[in-house]
N, C-alpha and C positions, 0 to 999 in steps of 0.2 A: 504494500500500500504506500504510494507517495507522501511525502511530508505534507502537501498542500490537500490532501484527501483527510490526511491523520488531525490536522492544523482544524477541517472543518469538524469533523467529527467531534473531537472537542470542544470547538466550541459550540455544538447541538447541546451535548450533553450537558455544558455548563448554563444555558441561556434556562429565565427561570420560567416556572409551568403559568400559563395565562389563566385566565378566570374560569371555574367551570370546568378544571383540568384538560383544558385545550390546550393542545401543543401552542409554540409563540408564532407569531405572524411574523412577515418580513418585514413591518414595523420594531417589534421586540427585539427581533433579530440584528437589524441596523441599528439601533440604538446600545445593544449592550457590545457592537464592533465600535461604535464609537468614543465608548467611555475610558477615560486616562488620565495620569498626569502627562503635561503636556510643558518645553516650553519654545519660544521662537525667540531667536537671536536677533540683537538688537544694538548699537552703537549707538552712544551719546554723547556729545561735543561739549565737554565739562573743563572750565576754564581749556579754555583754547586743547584741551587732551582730546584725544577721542576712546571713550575707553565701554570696550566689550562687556558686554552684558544678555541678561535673559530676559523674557518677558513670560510669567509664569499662569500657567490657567488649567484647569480644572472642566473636566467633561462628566455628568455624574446624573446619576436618577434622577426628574425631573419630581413635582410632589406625589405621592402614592396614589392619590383620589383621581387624579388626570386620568381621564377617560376619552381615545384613547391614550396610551403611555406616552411619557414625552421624557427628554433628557437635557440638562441645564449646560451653559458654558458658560463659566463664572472667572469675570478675569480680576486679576491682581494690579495696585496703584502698581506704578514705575519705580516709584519715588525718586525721581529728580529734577524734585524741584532747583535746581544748580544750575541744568543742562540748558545749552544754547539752541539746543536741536537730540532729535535723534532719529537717524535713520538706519537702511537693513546696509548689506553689503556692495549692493546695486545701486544705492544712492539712494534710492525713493526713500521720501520721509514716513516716518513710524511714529504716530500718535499715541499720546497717555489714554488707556482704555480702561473704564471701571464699569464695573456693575454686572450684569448674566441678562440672557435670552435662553426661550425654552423654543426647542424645536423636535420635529415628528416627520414620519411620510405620511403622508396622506391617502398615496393611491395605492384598492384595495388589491387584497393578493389572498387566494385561497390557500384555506391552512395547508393545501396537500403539497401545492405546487411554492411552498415561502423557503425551503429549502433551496430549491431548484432555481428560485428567484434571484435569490443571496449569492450564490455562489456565480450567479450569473452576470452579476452588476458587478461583484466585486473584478471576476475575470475581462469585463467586455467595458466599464466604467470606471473603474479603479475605485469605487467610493460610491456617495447617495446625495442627493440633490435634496435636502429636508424643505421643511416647509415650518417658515418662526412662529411660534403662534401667540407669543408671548416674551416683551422684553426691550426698556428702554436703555441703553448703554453713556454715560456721559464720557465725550471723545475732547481731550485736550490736547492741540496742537502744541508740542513742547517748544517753548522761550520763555523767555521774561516778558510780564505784562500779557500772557495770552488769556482767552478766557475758553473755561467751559461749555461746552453744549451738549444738550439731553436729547438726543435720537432717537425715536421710537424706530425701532426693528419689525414691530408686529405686523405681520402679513406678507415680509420682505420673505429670504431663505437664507439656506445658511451651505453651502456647498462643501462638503469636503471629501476629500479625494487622493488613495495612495500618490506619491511624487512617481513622476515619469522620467525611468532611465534618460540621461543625459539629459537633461534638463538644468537650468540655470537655478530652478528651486533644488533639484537635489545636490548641484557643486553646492550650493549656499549651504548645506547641512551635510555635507560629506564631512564636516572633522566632528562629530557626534556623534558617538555610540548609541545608538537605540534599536529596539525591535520592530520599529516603524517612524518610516514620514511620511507628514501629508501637507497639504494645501489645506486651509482653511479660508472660505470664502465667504463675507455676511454681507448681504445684499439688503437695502431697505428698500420698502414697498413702491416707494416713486421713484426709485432707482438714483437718487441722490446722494448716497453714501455710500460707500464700500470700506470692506474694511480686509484685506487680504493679507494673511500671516502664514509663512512656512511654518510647521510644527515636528516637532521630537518629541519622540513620547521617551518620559523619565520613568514610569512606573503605571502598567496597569490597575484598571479599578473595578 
């Protein structure tokens, strides 16, 4: 049996039983592949330095009663308030991100075929195209003198998706040791914000 056959199997067996003793759906499914420590490499221009850093967040059960299930992604302050700037290794600038959004699939999938499903998007999509349903983020463009702003997320998505061989996102995370990278993509609903972060995952959850 292949590593990528034994990889799924596994995770069947771990993912938890749904209501009613129903096997999980390819929502449950997606959601418990999505869950980690996570963090995404970041640069900040501190007194004239530019000095490496992480940006740390948290992918996790969304609240129990969500019906259906949903999973949160809760990010962590920067803390630097110091910094002149901070961007990735491409130069594009990287905003102070606080707060979580909850996100889900939406579209339905029979319990027989969610297996089949999973293994299919993961193979042919590298990842799952979520849908926010829930989660305002407050985004601070890092300088002196900038101000904060409250984004609603809700209705937007949240994309993420293994990193693709030779890719600029995966050189950016080749000196990290992890068991997975992805792209993290959160789109708001009028299409006026984005917020795109490579990630490393530091510890399963």
């Amino acid at each position: 049996m292949s590593g990528a056959v034994i990889g799924c199997a596994l995770l069947w067996l771990l993912l938890p039983v749904a209501a009613h003793g129903q096997a999980p759906g390819l929502n449950e499914m997606a959601l418990q592949w999505a869950r980690g420590r996570y963090a995404s490499p970041v640069i900040c221009d501190i007194e004239g330095e530019p000095i490496s850093g992480v940006r740390r967040l948290l992918i996790a059960p969304g609240p129990r009663h969500s019906l259906p299930p949903v999973a949160r992604v809760l990010f962590s302050d920067l803390e630097v308030d110091g910094a002149a700037r901070c961007f990735d290794s491409l130069g594009r600038a990287q905003p102070n991100v606080e707060g979580s959004v909850e996100f889900r699939l939406t579209k339905r999938s029979r319990p027989d075929l969610a297996q089949r499903e999973f293994s299919t998007a993961l193979r042919r999509d590298r990842g799952f195209d979520f849908d926010i349903t829930k989660g305002i983020l407050r985004i601070t463009t890092v300088g002196v003198g900038s101000e904060p702003a409250d984004v609603d997320f809700t209705g937007g998505q949240a994309l993420l998706h293994t990193v693709a061989k030779g890719s600029d996102t995966e050189r950016l995370l080749s000196p990290f040791p992890t068991p997975r990278r992805l792209l993290l993509i959160l789109k708001s609903k009028d299409g006026e914000r984005e917020i795109r972060l490579p990630l490393f995952m530091t510890a399963p959850r």
